[in-house]
C-alpha positions as CSV (number, residue, x, y, z in Angstrom):
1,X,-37.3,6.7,-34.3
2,X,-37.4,10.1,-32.5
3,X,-36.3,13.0,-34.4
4,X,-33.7,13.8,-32.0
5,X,-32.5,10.1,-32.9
6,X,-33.1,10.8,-36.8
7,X,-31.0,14.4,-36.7
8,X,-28.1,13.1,-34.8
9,X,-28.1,9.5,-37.1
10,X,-28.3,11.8,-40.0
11,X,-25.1,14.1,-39.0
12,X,-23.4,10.5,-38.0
13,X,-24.0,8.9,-41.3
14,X,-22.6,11.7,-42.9
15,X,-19.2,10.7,-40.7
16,X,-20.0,7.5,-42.0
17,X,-19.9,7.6,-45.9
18,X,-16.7,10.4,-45.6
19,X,-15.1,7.5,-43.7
20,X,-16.5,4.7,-46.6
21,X,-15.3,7.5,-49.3
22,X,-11.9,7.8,-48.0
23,X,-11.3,3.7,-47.6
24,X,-12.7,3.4,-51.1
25,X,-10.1,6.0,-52.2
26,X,-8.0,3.9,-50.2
27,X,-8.7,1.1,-52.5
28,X,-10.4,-1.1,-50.3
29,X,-13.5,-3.4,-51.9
30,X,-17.0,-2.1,-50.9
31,X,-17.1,-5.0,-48.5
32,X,-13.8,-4.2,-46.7
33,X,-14.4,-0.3,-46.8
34,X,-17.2,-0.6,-44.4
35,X,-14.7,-2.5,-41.9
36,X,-12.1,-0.2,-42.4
37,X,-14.9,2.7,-41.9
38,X,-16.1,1.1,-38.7
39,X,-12.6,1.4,-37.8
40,X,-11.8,4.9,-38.8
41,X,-15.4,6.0,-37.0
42,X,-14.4,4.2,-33.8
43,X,-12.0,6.9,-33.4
44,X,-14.9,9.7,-33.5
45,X,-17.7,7.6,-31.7
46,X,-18.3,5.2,-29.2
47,X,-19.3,2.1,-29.7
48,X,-22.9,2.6,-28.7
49,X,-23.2,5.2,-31.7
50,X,-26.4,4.9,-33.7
51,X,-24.0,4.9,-36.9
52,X,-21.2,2.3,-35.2
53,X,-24.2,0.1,-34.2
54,X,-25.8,0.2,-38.2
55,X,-22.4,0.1,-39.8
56,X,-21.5,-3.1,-37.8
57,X,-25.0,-4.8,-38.2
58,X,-23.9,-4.3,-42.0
59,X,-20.4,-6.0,-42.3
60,X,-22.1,-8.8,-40.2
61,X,-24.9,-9.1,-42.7
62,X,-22.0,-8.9,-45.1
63,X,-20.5,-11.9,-43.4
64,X,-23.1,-13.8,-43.3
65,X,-23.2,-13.9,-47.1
66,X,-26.1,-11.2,-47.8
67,X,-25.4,-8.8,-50.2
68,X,-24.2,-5.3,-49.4
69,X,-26.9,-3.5,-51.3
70,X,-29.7,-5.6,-49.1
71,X,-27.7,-4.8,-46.0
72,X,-27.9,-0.7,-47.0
73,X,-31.7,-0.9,-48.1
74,X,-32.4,-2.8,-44.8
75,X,-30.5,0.1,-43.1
76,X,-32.2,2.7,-45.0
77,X,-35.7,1.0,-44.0
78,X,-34.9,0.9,-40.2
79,X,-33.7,4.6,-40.3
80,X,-35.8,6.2,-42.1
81,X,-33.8,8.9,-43.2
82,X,-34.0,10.4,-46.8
83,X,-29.9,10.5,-47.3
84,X,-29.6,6.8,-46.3
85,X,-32.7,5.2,-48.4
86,X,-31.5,8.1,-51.5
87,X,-27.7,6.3,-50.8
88,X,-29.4,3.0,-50.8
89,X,-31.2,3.7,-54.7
90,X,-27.8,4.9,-55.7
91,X,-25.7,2.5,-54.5
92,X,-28.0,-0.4,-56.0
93,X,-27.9,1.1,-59.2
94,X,-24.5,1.5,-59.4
95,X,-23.6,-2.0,-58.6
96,X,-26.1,-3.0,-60.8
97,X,-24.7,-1.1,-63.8
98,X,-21.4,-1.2,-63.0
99,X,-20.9,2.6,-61.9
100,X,-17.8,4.1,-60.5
101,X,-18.7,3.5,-56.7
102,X,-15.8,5.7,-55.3
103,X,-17.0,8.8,-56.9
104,X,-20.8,7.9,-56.7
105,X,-20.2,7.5,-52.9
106,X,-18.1,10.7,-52.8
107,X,-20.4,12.9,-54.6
108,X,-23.3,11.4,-52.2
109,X,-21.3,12.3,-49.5
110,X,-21.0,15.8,-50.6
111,X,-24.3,16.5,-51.3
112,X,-25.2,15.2,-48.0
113,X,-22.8,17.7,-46.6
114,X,-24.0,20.6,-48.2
115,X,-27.9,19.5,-47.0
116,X,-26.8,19.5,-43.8
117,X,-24.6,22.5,-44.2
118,X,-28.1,24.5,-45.1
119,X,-30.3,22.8,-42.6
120,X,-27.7,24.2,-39.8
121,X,-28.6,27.2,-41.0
122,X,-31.9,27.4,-41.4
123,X,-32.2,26.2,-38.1
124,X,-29.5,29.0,-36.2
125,X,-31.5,31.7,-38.0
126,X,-34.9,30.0,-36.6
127,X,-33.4,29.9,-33.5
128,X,-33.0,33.8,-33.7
129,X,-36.4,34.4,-35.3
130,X,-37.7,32.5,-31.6
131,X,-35.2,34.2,-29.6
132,X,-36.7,37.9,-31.4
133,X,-40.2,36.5,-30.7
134,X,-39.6,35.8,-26.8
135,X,-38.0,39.1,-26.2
136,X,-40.9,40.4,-28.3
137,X,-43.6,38.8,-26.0
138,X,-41.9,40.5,-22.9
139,X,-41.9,44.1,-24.3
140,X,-45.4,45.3,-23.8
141,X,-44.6,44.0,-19.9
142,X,-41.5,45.8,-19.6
143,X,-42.9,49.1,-21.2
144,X,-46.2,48.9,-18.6
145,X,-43.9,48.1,-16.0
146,X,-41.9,51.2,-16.5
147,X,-45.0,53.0,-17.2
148,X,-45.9,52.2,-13.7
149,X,-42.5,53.2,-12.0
150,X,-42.2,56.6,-14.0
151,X,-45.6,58.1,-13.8
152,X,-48.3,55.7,-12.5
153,X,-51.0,58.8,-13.0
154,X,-50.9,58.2,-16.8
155,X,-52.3,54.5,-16.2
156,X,-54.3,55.9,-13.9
157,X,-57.6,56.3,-16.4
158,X,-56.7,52.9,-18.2
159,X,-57.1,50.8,-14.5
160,X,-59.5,52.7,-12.4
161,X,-62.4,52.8,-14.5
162,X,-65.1,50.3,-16.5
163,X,-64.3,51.8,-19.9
164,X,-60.2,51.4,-18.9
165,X,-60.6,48.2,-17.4
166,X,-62.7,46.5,-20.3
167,X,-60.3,48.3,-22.7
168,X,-57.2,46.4,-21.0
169,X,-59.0,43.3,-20.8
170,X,-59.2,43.5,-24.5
171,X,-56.2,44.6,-25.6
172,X,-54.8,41.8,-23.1
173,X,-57.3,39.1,-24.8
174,X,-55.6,40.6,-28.5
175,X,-52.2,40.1,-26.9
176,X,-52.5,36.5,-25.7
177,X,-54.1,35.0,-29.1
178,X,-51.4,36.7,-31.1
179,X,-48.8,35.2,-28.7
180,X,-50.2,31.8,-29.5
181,X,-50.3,32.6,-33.1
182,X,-46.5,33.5,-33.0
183,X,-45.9,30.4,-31.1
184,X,-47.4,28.8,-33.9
185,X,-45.6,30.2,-36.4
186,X,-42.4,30.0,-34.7
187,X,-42.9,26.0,-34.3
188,X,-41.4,25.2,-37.7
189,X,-39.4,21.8,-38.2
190,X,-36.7,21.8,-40.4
């Protein structure tokens, strides 16, 4: 799965178990809350949603008689994702033991929220931190090109002579290896 396909899954399955919290709450069975929260997210998706497609392929596993914590863990194998195979551990242990599924599923579904609540920002202040970057990669350009308009004869020495040229040719060879460098730096996933 691309990570495109893995970031917008992961902000849909959070959709997802606020729709299975609130049909729990509801007072549905586990079972019947994932029907009812197919519903409830076919108001916010289409059908050819990455969550509508795994919520469906999991009330028909249901129907076919395979149990709903085999259904999630095949879900959280296919996608991948940390929240969904870290729902699938909890959810298996709580219908193992017996737990309180309705507020296991809600506080899941809050800490989810608040993980993808931080990653949104840490991502908009990367986004700055490239957009700072970019600008400054164009500066030393813009300040030679005014240097040129306002008073060429000051570049004069640096561009009309062996010493100025090699010194130039240097500074430019500084300039591009610590452009790559910041490109590398900047190139951090989330």
């Amino acid at each position: 799965m691309t990570e495109d396909r893995k970031k917008k899954l992961s902000l849909e399955f959070l959709d997802g178990i606020h729709s299975l919290s609130v049909a729990l709450e509801a007072g549905y069975s586990v079972e019947n809350a994932f029907k009812a929260a197919i519903k409830d997210l076919g108001l916010m998706y289409s059908n050819e949603a990455l969550i509508m497609k795994e919520f469906q392929c999991i009330v028909s596993q249901i129907n076919h008689n395979i149990p709903i914590e085999v259904a999630i863990a095949e879900f959280a194998n296919r996608s991948k994702l940390e929240d969904v195979e870290c729902f699938s551990e909890v959810f298996k242990t709580a219908k193992r033991t017996g737990g309180d599924l309705v507020a296991i599923i809600k506080m899941t579904s809050k800490t989810i929220g608040e993980k993808v609540e931080v990653m949104r920002e840490i991502e908009t202040l990367i986004t700055a931190k490239k957009m700072e970057a970019n600008i400054m990669k164009l500066v030393p350009f813009g300040i030679l090109g005014y240097m040129l308009l306002g008073s060429p004869q000051f570049l004069k020495p640096l561009y009309h002579n062996l010493l100025g040229s090699l010194f130039m040719t240097v500074l430019l060879g500084i300039y591009l290896v610590l452009t790559k460098l910041v490109d590398k730096i900047i190139a951090i996933r989330v």
